[in-house]
mmCIF file as gemmi writes it, N, C-alpha and C atoms, coordinates in Angstrom:
data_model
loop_
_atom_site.group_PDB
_atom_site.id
_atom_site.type_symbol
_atom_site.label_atom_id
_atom_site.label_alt_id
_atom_site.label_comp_id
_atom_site.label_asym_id
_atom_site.label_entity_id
_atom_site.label_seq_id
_atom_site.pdbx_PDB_ins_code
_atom_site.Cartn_x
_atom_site.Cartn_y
_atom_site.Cartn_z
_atom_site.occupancy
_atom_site.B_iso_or_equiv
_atom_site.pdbx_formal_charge
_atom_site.auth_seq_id
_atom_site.auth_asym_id
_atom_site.pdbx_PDB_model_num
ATOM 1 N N . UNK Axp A 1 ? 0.846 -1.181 0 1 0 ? 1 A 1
ATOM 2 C CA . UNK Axp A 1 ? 0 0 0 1 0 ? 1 A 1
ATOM 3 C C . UNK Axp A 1 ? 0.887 1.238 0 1 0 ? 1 A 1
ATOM 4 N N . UNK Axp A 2 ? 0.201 2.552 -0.547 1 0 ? 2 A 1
ATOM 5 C CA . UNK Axp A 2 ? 0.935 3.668 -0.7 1 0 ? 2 A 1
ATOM 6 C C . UNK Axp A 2 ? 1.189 4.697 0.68 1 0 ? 2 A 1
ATOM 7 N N . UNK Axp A 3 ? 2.395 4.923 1.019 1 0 ? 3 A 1
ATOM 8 C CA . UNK Axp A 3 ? 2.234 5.885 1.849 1 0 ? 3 A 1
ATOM 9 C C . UNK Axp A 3 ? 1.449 6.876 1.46 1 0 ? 3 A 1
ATOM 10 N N . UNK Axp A 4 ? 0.72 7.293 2.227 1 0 ? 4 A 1
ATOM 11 C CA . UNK Axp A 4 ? -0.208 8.498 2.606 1 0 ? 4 A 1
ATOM 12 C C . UNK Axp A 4 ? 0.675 9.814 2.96 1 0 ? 4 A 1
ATOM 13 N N . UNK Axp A 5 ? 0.854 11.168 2.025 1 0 ? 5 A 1
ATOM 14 C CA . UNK Axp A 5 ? 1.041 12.103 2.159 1 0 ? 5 A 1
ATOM 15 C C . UNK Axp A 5 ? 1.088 12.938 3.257 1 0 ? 5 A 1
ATOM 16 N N . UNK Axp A 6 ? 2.025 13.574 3.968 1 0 ? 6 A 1
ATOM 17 C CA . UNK Axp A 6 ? 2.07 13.799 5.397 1 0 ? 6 A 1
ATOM 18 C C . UNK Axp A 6 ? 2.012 15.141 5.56 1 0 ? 6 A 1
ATOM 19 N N . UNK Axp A 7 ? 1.14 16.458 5.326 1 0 ? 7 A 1
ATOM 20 C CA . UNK Axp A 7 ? 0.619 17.434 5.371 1 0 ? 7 A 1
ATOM 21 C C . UNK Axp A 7 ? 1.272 18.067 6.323 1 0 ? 7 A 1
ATOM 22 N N . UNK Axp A 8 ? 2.439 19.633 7.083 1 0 ? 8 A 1
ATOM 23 C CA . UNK Axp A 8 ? 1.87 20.264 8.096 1 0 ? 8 A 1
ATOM 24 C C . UNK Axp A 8 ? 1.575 21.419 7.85 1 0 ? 8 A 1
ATOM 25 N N . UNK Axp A 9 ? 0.413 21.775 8.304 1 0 ? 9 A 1
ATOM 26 C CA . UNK Axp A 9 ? -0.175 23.294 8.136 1 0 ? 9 A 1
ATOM 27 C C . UNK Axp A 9 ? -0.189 24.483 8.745 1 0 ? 9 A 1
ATOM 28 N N . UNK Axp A 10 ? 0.374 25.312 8.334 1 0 ? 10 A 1
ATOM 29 C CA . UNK Axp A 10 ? 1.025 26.692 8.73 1 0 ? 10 A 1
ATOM 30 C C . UNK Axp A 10 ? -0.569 27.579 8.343 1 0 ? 10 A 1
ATOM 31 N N . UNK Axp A 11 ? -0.581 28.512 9.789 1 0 ? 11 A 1
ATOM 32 C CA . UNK Axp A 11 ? -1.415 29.519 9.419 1 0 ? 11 A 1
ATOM 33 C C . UNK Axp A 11 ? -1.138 30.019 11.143 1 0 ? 11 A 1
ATOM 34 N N . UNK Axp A 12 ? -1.331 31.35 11.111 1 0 ? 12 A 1
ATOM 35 C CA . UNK Axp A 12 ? -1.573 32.132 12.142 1 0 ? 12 A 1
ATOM 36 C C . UNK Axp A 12 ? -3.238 32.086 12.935 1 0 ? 12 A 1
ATOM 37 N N . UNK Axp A 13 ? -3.883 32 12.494 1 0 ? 13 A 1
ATOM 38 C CA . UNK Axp A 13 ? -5.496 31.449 12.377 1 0 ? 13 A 1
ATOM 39 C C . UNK Axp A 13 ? -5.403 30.58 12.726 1 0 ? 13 A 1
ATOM 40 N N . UNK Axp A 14 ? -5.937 29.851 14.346 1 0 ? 14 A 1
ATOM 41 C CA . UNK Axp A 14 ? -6.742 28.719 14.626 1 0 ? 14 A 1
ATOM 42 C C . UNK Axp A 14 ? -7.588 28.436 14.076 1 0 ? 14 A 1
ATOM 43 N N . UNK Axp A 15 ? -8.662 29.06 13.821 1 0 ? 15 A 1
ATOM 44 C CA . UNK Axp A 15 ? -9.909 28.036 13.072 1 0 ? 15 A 1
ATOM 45 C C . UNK Axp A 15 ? -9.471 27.669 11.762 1 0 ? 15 A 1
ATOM 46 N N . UNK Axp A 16 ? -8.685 28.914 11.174 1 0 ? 16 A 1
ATOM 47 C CA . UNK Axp A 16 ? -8.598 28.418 9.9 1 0 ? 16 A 1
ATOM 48 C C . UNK Axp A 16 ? -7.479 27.399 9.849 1 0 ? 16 A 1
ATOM 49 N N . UNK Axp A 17 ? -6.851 26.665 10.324 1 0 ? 17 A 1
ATOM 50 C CA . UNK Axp A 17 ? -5.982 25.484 10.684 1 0 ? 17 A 1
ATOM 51 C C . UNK Axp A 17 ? -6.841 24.53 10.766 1 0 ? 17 A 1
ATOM 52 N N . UNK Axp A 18 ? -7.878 24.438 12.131 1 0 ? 18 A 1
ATOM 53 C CA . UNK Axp A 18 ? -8.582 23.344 12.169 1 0 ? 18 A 1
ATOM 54 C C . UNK Axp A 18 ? -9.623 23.141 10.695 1 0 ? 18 A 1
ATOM 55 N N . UNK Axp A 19 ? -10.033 24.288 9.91 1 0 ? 19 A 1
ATOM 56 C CA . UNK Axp A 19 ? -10.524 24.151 8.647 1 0 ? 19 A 1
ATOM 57 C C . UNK Axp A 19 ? -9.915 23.135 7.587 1 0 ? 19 A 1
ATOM 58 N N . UNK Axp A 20 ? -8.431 24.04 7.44 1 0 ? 20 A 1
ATOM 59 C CA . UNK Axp A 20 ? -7.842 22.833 6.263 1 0 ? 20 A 1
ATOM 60 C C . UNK Axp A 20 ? -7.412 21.919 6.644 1 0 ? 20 A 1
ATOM 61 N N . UNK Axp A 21 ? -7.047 21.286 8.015 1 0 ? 21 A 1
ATOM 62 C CA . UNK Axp A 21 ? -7.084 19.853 8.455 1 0 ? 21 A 1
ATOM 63 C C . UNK Axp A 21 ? -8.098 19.181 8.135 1 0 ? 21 A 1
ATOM 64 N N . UNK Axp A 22 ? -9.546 19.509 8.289 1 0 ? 22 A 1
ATOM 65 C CA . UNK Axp A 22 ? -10.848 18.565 7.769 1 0 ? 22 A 1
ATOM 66 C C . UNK Axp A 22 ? -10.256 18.388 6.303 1 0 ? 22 A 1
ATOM 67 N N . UNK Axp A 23 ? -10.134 19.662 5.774 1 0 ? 23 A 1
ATOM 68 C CA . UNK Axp A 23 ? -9.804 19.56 4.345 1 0 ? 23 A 1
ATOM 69 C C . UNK Axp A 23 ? -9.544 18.595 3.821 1 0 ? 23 A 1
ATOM 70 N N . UNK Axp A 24 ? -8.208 18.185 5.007 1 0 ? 24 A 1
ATOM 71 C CA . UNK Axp A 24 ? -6.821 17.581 4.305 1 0 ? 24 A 1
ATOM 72 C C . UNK Axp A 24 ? -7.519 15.9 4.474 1 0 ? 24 A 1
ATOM 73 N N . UNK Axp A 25 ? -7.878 15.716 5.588 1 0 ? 25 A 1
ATOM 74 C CA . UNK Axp A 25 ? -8.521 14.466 5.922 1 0 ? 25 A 1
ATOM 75 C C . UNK Axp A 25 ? -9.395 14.357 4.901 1 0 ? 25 A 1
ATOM 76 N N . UNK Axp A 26 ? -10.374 14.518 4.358 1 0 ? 26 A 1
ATOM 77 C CA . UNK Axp A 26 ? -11.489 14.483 3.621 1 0 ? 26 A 1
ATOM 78 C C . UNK Axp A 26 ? -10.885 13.773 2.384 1 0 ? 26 A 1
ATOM 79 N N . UNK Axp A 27 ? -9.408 14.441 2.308 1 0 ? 27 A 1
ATOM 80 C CA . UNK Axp A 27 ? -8.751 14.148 0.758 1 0 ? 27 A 1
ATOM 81 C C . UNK Axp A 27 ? -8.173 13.216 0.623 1 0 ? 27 A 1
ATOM 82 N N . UNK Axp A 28 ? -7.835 12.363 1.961 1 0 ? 28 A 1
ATOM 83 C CA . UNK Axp A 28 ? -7.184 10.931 2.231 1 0 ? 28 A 1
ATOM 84 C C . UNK Axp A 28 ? -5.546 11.58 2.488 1 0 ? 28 A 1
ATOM 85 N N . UNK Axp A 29 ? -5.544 12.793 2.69 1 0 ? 29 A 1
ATOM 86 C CA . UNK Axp A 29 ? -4.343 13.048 2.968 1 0 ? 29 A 1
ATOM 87 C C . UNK Axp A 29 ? -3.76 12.854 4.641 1 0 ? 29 A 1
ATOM 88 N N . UNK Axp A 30 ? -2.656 12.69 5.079 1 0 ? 30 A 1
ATOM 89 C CA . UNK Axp A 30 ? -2.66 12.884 6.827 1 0 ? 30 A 1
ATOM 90 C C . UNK Axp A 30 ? -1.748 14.008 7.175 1 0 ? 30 A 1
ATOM 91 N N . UNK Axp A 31 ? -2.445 14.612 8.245 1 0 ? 31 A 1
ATOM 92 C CA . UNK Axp A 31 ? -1.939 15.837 8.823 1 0 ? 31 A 1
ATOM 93 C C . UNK Axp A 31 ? -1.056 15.361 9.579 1 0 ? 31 A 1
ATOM 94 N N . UNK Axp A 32 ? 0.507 16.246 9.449 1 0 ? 32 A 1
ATOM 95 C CA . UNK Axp A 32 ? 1.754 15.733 10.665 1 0 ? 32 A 1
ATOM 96 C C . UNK Axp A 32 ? 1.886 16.288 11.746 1 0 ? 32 A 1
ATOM 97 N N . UNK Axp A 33 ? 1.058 17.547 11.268 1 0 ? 33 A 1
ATOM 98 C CA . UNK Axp A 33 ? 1.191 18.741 12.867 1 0 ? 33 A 1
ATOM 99 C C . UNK Axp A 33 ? 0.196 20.058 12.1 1 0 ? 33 A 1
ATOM 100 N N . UNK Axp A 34 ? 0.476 21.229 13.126 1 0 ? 34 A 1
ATOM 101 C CA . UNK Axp A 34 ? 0.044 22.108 12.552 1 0 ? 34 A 1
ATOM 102 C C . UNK Axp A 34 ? 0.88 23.211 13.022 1 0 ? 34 A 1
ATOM 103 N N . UNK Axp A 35 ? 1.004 24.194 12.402 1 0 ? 35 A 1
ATOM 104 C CA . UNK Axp A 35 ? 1.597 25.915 13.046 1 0 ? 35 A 1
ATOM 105 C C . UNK Axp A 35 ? 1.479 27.024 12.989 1 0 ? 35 A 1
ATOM 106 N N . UNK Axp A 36 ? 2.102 27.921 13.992 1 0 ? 36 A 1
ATOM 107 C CA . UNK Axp A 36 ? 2.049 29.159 13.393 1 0 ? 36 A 1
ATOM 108 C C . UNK Axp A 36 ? 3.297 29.694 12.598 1 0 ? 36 A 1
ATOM 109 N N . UNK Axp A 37 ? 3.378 31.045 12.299 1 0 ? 37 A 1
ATOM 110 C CA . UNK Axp A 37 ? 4.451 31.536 11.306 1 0 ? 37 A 1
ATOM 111 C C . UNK Axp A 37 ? 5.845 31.441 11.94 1 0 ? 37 A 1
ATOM 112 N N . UNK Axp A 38 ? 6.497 31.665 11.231 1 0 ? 38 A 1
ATOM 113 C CA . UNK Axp A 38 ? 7.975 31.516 12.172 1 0 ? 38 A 1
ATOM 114 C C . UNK Axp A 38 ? 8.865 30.745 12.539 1 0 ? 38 A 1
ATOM 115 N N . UNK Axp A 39 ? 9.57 30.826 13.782 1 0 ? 39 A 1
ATOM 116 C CA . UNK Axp A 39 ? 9.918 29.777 14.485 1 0 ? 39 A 1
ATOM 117 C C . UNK Axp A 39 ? 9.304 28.474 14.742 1 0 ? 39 A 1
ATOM 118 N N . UNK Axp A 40 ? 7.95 28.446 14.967 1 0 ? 40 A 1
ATOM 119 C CA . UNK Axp A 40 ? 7.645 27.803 15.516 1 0 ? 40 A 1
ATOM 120 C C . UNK Axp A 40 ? 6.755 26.555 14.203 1 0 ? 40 A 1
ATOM 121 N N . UNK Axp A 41 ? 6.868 27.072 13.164 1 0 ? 41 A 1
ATOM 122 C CA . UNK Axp A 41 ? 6.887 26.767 11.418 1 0 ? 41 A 1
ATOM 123 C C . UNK Axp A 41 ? 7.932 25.656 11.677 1 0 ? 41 A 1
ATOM 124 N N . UNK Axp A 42 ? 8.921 26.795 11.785 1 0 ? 42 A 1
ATOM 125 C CA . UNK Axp A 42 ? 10.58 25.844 10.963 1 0 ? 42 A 1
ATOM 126 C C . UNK Axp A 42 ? 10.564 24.764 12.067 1 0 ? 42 A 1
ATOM 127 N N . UNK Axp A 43 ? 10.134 25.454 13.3 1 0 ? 43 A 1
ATOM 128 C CA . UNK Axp A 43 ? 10.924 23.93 14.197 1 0 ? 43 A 1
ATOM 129 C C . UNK Axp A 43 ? 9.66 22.986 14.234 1 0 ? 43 A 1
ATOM 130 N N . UNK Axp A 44 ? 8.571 22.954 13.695 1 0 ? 44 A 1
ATOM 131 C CA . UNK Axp A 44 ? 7.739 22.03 13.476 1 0 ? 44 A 1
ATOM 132 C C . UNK Axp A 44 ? 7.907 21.074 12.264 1 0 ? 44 A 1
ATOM 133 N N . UNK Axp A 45 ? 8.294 21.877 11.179 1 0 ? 45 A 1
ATOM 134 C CA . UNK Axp A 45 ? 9.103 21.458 10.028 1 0 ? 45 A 1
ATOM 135 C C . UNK Axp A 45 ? 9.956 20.778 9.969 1 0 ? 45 A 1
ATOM 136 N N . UNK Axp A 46 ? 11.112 20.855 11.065 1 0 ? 46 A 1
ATOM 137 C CA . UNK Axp A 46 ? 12.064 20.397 10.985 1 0 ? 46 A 1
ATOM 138 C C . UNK Axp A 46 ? 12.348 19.149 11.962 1 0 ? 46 A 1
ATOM 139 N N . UNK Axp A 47 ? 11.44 18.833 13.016 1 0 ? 47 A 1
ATOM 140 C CA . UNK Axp A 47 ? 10.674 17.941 13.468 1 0 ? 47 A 1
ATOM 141 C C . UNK Axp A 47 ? 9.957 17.13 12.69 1 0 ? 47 A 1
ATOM 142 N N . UNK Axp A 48 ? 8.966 17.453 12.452 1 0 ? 48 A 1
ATOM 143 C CA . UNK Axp A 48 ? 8.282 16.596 11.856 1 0 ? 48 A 1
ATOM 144 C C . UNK Axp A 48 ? 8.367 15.893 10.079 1 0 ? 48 A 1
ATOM 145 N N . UNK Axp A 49 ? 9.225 17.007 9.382 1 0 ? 49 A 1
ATOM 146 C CA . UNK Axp A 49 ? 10.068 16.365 7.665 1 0 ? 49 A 1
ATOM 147 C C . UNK Axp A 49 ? 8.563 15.801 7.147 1 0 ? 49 A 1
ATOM 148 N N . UNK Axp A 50 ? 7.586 17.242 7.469 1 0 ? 50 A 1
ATOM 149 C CA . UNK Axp A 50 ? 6.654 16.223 6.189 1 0 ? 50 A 1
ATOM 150 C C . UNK Axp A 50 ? 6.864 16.078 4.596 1 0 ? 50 A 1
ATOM 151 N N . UNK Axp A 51 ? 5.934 15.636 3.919 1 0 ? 51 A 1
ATOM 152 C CA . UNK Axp A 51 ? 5.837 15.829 2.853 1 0 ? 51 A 1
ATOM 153 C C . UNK Axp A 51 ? 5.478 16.973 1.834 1 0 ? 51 A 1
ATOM 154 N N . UNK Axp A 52 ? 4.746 17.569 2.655 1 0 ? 52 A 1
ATOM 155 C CA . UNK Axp A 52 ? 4.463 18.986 2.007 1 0 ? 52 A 1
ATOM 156 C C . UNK Axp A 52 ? 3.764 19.952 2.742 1 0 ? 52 A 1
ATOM 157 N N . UNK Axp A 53 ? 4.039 21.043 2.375 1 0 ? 53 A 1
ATOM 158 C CA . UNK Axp A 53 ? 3.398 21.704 3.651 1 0 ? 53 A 1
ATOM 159 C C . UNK Axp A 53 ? 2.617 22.724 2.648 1 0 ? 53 A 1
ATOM 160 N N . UNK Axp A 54 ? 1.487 23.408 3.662 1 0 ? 54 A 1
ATOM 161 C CA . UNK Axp A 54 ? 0.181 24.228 3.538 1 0 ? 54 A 1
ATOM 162 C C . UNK Axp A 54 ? 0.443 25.406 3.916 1 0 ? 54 A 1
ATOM 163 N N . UNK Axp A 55 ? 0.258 26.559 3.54 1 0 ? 55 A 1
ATOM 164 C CA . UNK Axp A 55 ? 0.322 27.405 4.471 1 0 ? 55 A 1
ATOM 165 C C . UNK Axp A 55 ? -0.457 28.958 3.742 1 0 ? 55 A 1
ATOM 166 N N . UNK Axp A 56 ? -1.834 29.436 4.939 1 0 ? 56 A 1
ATOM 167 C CA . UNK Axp A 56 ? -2.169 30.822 5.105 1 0 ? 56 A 1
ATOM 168 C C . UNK Axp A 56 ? -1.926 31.822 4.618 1 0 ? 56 A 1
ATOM 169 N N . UNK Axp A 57 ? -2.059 32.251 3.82 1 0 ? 57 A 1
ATOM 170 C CA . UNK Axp A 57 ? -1.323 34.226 3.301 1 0 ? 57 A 1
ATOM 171 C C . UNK Axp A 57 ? -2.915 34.721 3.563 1 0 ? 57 A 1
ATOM 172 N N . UNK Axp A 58 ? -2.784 36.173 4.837 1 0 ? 58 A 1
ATOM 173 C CA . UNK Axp A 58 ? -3.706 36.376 4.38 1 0 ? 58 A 1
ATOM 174 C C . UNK Axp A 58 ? -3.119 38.289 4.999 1 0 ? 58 A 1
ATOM 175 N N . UNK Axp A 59 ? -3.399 39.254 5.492 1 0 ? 59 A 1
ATOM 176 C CA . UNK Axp A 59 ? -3.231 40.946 5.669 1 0 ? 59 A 1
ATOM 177 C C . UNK Axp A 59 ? -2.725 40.815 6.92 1 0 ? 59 A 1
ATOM 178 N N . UNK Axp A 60 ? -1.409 41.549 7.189 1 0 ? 60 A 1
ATOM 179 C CA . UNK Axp A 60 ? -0.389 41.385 6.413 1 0 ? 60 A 1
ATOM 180 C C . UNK Axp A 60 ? 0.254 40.208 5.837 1 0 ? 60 A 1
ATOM 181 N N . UNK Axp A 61 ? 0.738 40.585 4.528 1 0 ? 61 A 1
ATOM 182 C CA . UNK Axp A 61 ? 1.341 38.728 4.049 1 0 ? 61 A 1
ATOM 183 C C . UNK Axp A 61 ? 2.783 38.664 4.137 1 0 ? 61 A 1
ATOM 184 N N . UNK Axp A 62 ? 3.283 39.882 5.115 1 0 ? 62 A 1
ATOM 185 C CA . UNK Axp A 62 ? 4.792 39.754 5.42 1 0 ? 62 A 1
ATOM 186 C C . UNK Axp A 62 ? 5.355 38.659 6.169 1 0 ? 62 A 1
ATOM 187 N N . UNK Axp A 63 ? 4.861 38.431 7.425 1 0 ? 63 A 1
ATOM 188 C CA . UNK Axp A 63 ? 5.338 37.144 7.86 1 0 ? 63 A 1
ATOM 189 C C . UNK Axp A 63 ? 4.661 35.791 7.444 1 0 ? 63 A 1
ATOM 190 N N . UNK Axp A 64 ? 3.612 35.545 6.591 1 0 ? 64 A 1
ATOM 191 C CA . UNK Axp A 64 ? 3.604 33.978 5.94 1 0 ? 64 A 1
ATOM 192 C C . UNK Axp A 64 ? 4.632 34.113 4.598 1 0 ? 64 A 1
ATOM 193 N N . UNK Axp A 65 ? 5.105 35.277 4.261 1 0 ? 65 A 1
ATOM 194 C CA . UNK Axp A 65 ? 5.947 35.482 2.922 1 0 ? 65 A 1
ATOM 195 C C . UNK Axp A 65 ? 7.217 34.598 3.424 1 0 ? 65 A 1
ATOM 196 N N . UNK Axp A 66 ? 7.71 35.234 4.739 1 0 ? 66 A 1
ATOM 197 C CA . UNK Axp A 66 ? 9.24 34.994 5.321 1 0 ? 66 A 1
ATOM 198 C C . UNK Axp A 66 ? 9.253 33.863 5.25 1 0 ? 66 A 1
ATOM 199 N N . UNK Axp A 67 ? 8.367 33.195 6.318 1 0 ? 67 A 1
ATOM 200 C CA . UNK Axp A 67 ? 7.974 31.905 6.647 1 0 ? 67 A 1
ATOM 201 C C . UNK Axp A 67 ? 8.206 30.917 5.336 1 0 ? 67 A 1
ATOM 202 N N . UNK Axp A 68 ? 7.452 31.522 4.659 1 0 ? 68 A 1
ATOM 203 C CA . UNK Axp A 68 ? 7.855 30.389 3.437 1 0 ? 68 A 1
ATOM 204 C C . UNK Axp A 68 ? 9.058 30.208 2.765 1 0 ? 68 A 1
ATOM 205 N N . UNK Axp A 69 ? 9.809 31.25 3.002 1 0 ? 69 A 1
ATOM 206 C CA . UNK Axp A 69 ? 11.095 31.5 2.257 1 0 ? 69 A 1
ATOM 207 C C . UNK Axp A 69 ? 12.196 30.708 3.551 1 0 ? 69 A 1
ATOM 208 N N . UNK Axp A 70 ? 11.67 30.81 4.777 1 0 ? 70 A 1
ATOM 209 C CA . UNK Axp A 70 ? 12.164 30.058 5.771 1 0 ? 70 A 1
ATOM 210 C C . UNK Axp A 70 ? 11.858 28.535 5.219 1 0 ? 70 A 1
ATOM 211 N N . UNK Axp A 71 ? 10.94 27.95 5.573 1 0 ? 71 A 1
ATOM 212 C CA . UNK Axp A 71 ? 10.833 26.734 5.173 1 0 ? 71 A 1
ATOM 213 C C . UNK Axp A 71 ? 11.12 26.227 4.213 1 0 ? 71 A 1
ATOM 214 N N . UNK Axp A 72 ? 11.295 26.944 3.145 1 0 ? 72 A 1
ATOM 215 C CA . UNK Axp A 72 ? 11.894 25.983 1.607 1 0 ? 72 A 1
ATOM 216 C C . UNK Axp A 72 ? 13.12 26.049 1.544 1 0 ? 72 A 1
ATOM 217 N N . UNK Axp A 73 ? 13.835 27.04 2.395 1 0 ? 73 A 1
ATOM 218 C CA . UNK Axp A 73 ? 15.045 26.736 2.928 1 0 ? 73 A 1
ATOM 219 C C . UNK Axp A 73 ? 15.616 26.149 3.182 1 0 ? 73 A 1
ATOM 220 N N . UNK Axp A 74 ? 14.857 25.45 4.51 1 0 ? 74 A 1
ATOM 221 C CA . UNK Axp A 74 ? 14.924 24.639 5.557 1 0 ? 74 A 1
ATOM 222 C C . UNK Axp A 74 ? 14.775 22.991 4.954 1 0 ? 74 A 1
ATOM 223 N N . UNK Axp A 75 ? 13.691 22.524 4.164 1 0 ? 75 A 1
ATOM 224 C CA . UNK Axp A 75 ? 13.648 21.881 2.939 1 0 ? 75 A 1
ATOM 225 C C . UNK Axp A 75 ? 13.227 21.726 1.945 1 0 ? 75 A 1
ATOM 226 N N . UNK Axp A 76 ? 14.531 21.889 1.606 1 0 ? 76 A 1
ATOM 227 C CA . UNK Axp A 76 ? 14.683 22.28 -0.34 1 0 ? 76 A 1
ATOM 228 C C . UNK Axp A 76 ? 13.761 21.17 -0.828 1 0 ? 76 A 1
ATOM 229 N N . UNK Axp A 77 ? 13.404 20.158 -0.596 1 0 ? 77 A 1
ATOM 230 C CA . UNK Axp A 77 ? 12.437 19.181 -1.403 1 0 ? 77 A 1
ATOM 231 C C . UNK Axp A 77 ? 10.94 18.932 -1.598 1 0 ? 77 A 1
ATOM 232 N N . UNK Axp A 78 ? 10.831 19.632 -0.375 1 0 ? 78 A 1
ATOM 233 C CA . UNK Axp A 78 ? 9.322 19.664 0.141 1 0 ? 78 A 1
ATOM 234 C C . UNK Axp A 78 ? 8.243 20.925 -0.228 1 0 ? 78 A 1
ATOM 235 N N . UNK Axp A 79 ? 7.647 20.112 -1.195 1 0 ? 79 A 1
ATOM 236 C CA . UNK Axp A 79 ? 6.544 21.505 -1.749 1 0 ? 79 A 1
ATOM 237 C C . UNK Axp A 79 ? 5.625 22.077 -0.825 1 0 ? 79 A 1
ATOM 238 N N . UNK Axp A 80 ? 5.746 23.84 -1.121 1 0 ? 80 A 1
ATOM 239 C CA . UNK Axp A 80 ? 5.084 24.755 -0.162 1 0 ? 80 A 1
ATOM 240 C C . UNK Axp A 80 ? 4.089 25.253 -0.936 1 0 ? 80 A 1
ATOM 241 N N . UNK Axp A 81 ? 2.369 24.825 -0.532 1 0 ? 81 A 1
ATOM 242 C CA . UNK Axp A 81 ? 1.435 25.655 -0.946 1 0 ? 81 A 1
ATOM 243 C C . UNK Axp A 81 ? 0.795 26.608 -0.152 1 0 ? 81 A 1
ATOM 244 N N . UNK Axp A 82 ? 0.389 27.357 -0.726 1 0 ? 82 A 1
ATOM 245 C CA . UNK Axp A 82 ? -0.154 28.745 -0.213 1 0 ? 82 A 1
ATOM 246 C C . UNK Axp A 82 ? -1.288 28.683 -0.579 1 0 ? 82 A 1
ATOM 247 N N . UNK Axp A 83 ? -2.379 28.867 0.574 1 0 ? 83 A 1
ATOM 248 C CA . UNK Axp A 83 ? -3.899 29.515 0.147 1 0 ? 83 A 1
ATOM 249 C C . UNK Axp A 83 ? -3.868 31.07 0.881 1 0 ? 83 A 1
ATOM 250 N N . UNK Axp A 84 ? -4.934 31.628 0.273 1 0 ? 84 A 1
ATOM 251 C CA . UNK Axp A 84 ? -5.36 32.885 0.818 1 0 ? 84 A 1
ATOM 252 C C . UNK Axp A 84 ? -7.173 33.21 0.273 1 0 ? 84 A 1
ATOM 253 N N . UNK Axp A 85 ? -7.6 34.018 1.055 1 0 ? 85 A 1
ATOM 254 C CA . UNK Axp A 85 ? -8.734 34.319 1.416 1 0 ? 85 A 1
ATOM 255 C C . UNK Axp A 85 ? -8.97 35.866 0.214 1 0 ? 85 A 1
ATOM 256 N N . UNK Axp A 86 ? -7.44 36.058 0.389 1 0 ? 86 A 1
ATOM 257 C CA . UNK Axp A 86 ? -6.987 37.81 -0.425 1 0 ? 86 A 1
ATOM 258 C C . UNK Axp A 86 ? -7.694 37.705 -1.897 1 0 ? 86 A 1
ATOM 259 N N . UNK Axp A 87 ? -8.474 38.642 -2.24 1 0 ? 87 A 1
ATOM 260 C CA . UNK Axp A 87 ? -8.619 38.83 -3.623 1 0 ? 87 A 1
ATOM 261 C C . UNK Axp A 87 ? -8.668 40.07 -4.395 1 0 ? 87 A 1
ATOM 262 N N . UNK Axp A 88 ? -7.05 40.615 -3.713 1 0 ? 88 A 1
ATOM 263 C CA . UNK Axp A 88 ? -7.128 42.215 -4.29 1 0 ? 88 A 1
ATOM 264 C C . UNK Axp A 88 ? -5.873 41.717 -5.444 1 0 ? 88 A 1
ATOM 265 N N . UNK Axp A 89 ? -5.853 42.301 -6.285 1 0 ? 89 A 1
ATOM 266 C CA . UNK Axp A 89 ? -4.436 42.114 -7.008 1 0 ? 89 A 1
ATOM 267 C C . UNK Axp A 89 ? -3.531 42.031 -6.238 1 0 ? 89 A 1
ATOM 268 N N . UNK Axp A 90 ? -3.359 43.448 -6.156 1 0 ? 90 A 1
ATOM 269 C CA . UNK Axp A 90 ? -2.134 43.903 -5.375 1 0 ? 90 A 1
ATOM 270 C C . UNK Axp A 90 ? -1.717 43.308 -4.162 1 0 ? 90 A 1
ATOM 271 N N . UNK Axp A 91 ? -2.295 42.512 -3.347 1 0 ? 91 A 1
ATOM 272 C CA . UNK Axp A 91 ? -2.269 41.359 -2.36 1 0 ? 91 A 1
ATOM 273 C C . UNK Axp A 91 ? -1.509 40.213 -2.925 1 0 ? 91 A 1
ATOM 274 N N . UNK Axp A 92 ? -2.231 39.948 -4.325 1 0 ? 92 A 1
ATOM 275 C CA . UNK Axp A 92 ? -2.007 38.669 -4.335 1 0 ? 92 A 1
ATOM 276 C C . UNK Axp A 92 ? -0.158 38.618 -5.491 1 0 ? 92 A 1
């Protein structure tokens, strides 16, 4: 059988964390953890070596910007997606 995809999800937003966890479950995917921006991102990241990680942009998008530039850093292999709620241009 196939390993199952190991999700952790970055957002500053509690609910919206516990949101895309249903998400992620729903999709047969498994969640490895969850976080906020930052430190506490990378050292969840770097703990836990999922498979790909999720992560929040939403006003200001300065620290989920860093964050991401932190984590793909941190690992170079592991694809970083971004949702956002934003639907101004200039946001996005």
């Amino acid at each position: 059988m196939a390993k199952v995809p190991a999700v952790l999800v970055v957002d500053e937003n509690e609910d919206s964390r516990v949101e895309v966890r249903k998400l992620l479950v729903r999709a047969g995917l498994a969640v490895a953890g969850e976080a906020r921006y930052g430190a506490a991102a990378a050292a969840a990241a770097h703990q836990l070596q999922p498979d790909a990680i999720v992560i929040g942009i939403e006003e200001p998008p300065n620290r989920a910007l860093e964050t991401i530039e932190s984590l793909a850093t941190l690992l170079l292999e592991t694809p970083v997606l971004a949702y956002s709620s934003l639907d101004e241009p200039d946001a996005l």
